[in-house]
Every structure is written in C-alpha cells, then in structure tokens.
C-alpha positions in Angstrom: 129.6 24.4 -56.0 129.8 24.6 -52.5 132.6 23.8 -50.2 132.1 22.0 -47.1 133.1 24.4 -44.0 136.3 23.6 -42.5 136.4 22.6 -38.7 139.1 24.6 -37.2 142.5 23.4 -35.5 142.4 22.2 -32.1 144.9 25.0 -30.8 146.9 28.3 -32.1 150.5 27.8 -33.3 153.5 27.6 -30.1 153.9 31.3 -28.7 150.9 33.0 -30.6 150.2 36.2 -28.5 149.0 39.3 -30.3 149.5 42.9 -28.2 146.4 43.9 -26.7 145.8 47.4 -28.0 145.0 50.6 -25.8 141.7 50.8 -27.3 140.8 47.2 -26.3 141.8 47.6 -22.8 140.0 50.7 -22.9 137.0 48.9 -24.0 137.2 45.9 -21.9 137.1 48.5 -18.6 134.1 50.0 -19.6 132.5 47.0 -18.9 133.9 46.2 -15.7 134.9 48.8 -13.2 135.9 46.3 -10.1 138.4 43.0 -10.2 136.2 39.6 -10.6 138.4 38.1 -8.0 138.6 40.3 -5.2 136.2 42.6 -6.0 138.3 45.9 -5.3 138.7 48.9 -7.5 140.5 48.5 -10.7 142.5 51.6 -10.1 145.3 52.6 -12.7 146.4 50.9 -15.3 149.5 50.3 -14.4 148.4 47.9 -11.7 146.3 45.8 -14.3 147.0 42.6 -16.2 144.4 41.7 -19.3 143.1 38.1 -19.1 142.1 36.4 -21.9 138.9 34.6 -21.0 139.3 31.4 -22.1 143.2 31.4 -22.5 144.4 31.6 -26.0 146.1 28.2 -26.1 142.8 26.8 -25.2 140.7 28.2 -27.7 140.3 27.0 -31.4 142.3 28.4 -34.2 141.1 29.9 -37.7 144.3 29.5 -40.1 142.4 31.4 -42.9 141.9 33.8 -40.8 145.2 33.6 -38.7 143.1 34.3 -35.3 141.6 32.2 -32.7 138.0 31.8 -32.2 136.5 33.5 -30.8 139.3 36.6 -31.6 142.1 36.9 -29.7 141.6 41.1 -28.5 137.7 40.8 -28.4 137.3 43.1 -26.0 134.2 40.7 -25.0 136.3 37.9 -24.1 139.1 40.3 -22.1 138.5 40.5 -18.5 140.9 43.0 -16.2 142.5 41.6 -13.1 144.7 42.7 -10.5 148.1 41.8 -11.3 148.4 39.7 -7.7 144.8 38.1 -9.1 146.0 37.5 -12.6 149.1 35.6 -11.2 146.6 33.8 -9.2 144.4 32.8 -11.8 147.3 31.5 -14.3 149.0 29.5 -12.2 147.0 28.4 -9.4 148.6 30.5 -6.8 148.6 30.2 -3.4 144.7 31.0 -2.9 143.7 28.4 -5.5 144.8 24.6 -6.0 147.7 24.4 -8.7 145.5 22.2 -10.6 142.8 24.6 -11.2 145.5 27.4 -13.2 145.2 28.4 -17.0 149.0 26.7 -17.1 147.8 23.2 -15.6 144.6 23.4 -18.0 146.6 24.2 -21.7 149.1 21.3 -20.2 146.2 18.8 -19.7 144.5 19.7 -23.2 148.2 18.8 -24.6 148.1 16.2 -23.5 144.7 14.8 -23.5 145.4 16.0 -27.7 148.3 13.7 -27.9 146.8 10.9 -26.4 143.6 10.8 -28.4 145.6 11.1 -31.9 147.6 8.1 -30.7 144.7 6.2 -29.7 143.4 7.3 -33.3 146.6 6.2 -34.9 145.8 2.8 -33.3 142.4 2.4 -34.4 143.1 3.4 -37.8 145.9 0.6 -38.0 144.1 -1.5 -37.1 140.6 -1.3 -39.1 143.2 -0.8 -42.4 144.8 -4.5 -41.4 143.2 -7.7 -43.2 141.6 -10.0 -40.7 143.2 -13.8 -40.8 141.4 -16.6 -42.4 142.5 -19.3 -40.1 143.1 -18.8 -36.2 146.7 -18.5 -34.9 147.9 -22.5 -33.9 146.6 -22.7 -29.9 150.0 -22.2 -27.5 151.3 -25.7 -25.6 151.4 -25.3 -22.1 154.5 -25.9 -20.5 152.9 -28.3 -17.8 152.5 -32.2 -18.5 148.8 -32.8 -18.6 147.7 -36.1 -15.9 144.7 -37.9 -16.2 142.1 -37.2 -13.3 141.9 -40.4 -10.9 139.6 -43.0 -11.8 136.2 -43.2 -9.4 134.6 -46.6 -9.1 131.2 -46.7 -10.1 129.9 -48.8 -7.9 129.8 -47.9 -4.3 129.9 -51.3 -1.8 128.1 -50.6 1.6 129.7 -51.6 4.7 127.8 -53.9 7.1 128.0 -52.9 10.4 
C-alpha cells in the first residue's frame, strides 16, 4: 500500500531559528568571497551576518522532518553579507524601499495566509449549505407606486 505524499505546511512554527554552525559558514564562504550587495571584500568574520536565502519564515516546513525545505543551514541556500548590507536587506533600509525587506515580505505572506483560509472558510460554508426551494418573498418598497399619465391616442391637428 502506498501513501499519498504529504504537501508540506505553509510556514515553520513562531521563532524557529536553528544556529548556523562554523562549518556551514565556512562552507557558504567558499563559494563567495565578495558581498552580493556591495561587492567589497568579505573580510573577517566578525564583520559578517549569514542570510538565509529565501528567509526561513518564508520557506515551507517538513514536520516529519522538523526542517524547512529546502534545509534551514544548506550551506547552498546561505549567502554572507556585510552586517550594514544584511540590515539593509531585512528591513528595507535606507538604500532600499521598506516594502522590498525580508520583514515586510514574511508580514505580507501572513497575511495573504490568513486571508485566503478565511476566504476558504467562506466558500466551504457555503457549498455545505442546502440551496432553498422557493425564492425569499420580493422586499416592498417604501415609496407609493403612481400610475404613469394617460396619453391620448389620437392626436388632433391644428388648422392654421
């Protein structure tokens, strides 16, 4: 017997944030020796901040395998910023519009998440709900209805 494959949560639980090892870091400089933003030096390490590429609260979560996909310390999906750039990149910052920031994006899929199981909610509630035989009684109008004014039909010509 087979079991049909699961589809994954939309987003990790509140506040999940695994430590990047060493070794990761490590691994994630290796492939990138300059800072995608400004394009200087790394430097040190002490001057760096790991990015996760796309932000964790973004990405879709695994419960069987208590991760998010793809992994939360794939090195692959770890880029190394400047700590000014990183700041940048998370919360818009002063080089980039506030609504283009990691922050502003997790908000907006919130909320986008909420709206569409609401809107599901309502469809569902409706579709379960039994249709009605007969049509609900038409509404009276407030206003007195008056008869339109009577047109001869005959039209006399006038003699000049």
């Amino acid at each position: 017997m087979s079991v049909a494959p699961r589809e994954p949560e939309a987003a990790p639980p509140a506040g999940y944030r695994p430590k990047i090892s060493v070794k990761t870091t490590l691994e994630a400089c290796l492939v990138q020796a300059r800072c995608p933003d400004c394009g200087e030096r790394l430097g040190s390490l002490d001057n760096i901040h790991r990015d996760h590429v796309p932000p964790l609260q973004l990405r879709a979560w695994d419960a069987e395998a208590g991760d998010t996909i793809p992994g939360a310390n794939d090195p692959k999906h770890i880029v190394i910023r400047h700590r000014d750039c990183h700041v940048g990149k998370t919360s818009g910052g002063k080089t980039k519009a506030k609504a283009q920031g990691d922050v502003t994006e997790i908000y907006r899929a919130r909320r986008l998440a909420k709206e569409q199981a609401a809107f599901r909610a309502r469809m569902l509630a409706t579709a379960t709900e039994e249709e009605p035989t007969d049509p609900p009684p038409k509404k009276r109008s407030n206003f007195a209805s008056r008869p339109f004014p009577k047109r001869p039909t005959t039209l006399k010509r006038r003699d000049r």
